[in-house]
N, C-alpha and C positions, 0 to 999 in steps of 0.2 A: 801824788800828782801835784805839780806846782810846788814841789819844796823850795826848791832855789828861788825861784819868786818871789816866794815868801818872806825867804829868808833874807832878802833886799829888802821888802818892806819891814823888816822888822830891823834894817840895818847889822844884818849880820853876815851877809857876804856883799860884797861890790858888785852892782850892775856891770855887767862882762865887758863894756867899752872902756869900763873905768881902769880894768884888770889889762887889756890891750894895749889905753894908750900908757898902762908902767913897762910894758918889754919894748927894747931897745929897738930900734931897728935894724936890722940886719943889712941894710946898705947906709953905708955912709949919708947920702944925701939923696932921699927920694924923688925930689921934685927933678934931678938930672938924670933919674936913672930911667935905663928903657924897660920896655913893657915887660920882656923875657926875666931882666933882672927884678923886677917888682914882684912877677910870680913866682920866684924861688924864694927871697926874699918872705913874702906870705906866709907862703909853707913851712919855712923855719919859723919863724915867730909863732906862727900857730904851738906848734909843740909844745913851746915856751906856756903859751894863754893855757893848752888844757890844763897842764902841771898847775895852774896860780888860779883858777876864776874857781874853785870849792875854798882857799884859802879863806881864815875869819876875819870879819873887819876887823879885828881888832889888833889884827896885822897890818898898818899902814903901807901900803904902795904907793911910791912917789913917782909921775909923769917922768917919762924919757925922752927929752929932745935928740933926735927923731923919734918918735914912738911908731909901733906894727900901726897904729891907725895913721899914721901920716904916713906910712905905705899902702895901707887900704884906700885913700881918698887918692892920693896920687895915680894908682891902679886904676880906681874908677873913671878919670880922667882920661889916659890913655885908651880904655874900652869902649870912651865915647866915639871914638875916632873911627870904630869900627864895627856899630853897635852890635854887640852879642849879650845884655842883660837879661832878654830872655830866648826862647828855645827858639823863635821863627827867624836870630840870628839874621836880618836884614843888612847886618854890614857895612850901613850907612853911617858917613861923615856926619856925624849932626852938628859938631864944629863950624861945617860951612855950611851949616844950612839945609843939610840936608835931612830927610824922616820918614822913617820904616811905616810899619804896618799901623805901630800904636799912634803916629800923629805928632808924638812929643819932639821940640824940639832940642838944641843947648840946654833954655833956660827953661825950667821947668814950672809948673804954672799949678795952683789950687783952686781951689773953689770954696772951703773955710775949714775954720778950727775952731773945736770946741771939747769941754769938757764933757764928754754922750758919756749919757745914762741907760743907753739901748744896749751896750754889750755883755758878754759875758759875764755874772754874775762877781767871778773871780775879778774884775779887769775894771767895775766901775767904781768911780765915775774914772773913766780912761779916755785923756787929752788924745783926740782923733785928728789928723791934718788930713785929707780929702782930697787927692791930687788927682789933675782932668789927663784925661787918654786913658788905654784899656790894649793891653795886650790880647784880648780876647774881642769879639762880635756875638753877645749873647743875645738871642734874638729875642726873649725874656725878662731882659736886663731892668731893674729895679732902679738903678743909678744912672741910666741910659744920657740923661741931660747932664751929668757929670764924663761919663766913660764913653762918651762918641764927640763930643764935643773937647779936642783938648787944646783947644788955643780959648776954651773959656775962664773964667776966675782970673787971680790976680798971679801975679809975678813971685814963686815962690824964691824968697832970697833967706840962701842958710843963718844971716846973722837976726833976720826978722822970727826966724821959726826958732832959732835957736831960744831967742828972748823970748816968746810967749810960750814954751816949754818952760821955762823958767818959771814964769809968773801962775803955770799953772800948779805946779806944784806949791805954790803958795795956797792956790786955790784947794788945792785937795787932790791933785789930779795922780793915779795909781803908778803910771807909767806913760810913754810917748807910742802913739797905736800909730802907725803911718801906713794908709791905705788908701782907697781913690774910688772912682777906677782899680789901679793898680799901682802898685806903688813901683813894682820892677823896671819901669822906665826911667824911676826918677832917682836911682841907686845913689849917683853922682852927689844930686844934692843934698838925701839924708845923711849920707855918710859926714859930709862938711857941717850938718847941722847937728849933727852928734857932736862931731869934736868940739865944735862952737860951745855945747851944752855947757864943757870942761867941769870944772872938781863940782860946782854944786849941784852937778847931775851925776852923780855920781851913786847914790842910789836912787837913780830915775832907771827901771826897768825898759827895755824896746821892744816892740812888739810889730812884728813884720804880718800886716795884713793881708793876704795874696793869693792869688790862682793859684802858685803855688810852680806855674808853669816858667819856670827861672832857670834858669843856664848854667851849668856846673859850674861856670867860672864867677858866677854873679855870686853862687853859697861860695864859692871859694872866699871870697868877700865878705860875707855878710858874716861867718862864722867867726867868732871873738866879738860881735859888733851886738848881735840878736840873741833876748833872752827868751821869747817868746815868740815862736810860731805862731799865729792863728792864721791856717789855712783853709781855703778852699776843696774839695775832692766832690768832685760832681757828677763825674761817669765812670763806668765801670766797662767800657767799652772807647773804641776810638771812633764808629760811626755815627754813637749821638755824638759825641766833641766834634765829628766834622758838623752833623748835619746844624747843630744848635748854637753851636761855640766857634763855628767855623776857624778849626783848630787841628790839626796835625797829633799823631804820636802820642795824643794825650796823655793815657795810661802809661805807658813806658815812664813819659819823662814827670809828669804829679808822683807818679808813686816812687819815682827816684830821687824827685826834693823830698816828700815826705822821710825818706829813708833817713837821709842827710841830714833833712834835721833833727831827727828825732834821737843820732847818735851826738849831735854837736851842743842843743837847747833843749828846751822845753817844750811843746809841741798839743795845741788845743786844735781839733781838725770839726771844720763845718762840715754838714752835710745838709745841702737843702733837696729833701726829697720833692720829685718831681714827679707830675701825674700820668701815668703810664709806662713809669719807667724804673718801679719797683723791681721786676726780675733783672732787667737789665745792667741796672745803674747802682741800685741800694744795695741788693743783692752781693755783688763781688767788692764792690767795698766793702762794707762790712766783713767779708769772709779774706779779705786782702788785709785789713787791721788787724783783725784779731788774732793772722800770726805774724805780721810784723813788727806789730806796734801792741802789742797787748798790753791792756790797761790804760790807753790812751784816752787824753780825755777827749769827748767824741759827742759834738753837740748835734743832737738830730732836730731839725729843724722843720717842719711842719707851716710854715708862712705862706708860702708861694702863692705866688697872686700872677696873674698873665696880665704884662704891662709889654711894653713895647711894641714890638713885633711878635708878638705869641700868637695872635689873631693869625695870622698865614701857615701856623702850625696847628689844626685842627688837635690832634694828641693833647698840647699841651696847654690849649683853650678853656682850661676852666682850674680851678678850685681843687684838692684832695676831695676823695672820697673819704668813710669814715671808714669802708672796707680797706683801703689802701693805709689811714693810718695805722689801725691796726696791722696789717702783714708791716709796717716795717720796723715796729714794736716786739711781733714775734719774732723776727729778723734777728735785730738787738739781744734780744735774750737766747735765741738761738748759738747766737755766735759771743755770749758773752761780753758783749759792747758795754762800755761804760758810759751813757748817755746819760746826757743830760739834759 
């Protein structure tokens, strides 16, 4: 679990953007080419990245002007036009002005950054950037005054993120966590704040924080860019995603990023068990993991606290029982889950 990772942090392979921006790019000049030519483009290059990102550092890879990431950000740029970053696919111009479901517009906007000590065990102390909007309406929602709110926090500008990534790694900081809300609105400007990062980030590990609920063409993206998953997976049905997440196709479309990623990176999957919603929910994830993703690391999560709007959901109005941590422990062990 976590090899490649690792093996960044120990400087023995190159964080995967670093490996991206050494293949060429495949069209002469990104920033002229259209959106059709940038997705082919992609997908050659990709080829290129699985062949070289297990390569050892100790093999020097020298930057490509054009590099596959200055097709990846220019990509991203054109999808703003028409946004499809995640699955509710609104379509919308956000160039002129205009904003889908999640809120976000053009410029994309945070709320802080710091070096958290709250994460996964493997990941701290791991530099978190916070970005406001939310492709999701969790009516539960923990971060609510961040993820309903996205014209709140400051003006996220790639050359300013880029440099306190920087400075945190001075600090100590593991990798770059980029989460919110959700991060899937704000593909545009991570991507720019990656390349921004350039050679001294070079083993700075990325770490895609997320619903999870993101658009083939968004991993088409993110794939050579992300060494680390850490997803979301919260129903095991599409009717709690409508009723709670007021969310479409859930399951279809989480368990087909999960797929995606899990053949492209590294891949750490949350699960916050919910109260009442053990058979339903805990249930077929766990038994959905454990043949697709076997041995995944698989963080079962027992916090839940009813904040927001959970009060109008009588169900999910209170606290775990101690009966219910238990069944989703036997669950775990049931289905061989690698929890942690």
């Amino acid at each position: 679990m976590l090899d490649r990772y690792f093996a960044i942090e120990k400087k023995e392979r190159f964080a995967v953007h670093w490996v991206t921006r050494s293949v060429a790019s495949p069209c002469p000049d990104p920033v002229s080419g259209g959106e059709e030519e940038l997705v082919r483009a992609n997908a050659l290059g990709l080829e290129r990245v699985r062949g070289l990102k297990d390569r050892p550092a100790s093999t020097a890879l020298e930057p490509a002007e054009p590099s596959l990431l200055d097709v990846k950000v220019e990509l991203a740029r054109r999808m703003l036009t028409h946004c499809h970053f995640c699955e509710r696919r609104c379509g919308v111009d956000r160039t002129a002005d205009e904003t889908g479901f999640c809120g976000v517009g053009a410029e994309s906007r945070y709320s802080s950054d710091f070096l958290h000590l709250g994460e996964e065990p493997e990941l701290v102390p791991s530099h978190t950037i916070f970005f406001s909007g939310c492709t999701f309406e969790c009516v539960y929602c923990q971060n609510w005054d961040i993820a309903m709110h996205p014209d709140s926090g400051f003006h996220a500008e790639p050359e300013m993120l880029s440099a306190v990534l920087l400075e945190g790694i001075s600090q100590g900081s593991r990798n770059a966590n980029f989460v919110g809300g959700n991060p899937d609105p704000n593909l545009h400007t991570i991507l720019e704040t990656v390349r921004l990062v350039g050679y001294h980030g070079r083993f700075l590990p990325i770490v895609w924080n997320s619903n999870m609920y993101t658009s083939e063409e968004a991993m088409d993206v993110l794939e050579g860019v992300i060494d680390v998953y850490l997803g979301d997976f919260r129903y095991g049905n599409d009717g709690c995603a409508r009723e709670l997440s007021g969310v479409e196709r859930y399951f279809e479309v989480v368990s087909g990023s999960f797929e995606r990623a899990w053949k492209s990176a590294e891949v750490m999957v949350r699960h916050l068990v919910l109260p009442g919603h053990l058979e339903c929910c805990t249930h077929p994830i766990m038994e959905w993991v454990s043949k697709r993703m076997p041995g995944a690391y698989f963080n079962l999560m027992f916090q839940y606290r009813p904040e927001y709007r959970a009060g109008l959901h009588p169900e999910i109005d209170r606290r775990l029982t101690q009966e219910e941590r238990n069944r989703a422990l036997a669950l775990a062990a049931e289905y061989s889950i690698n929890y942690q």
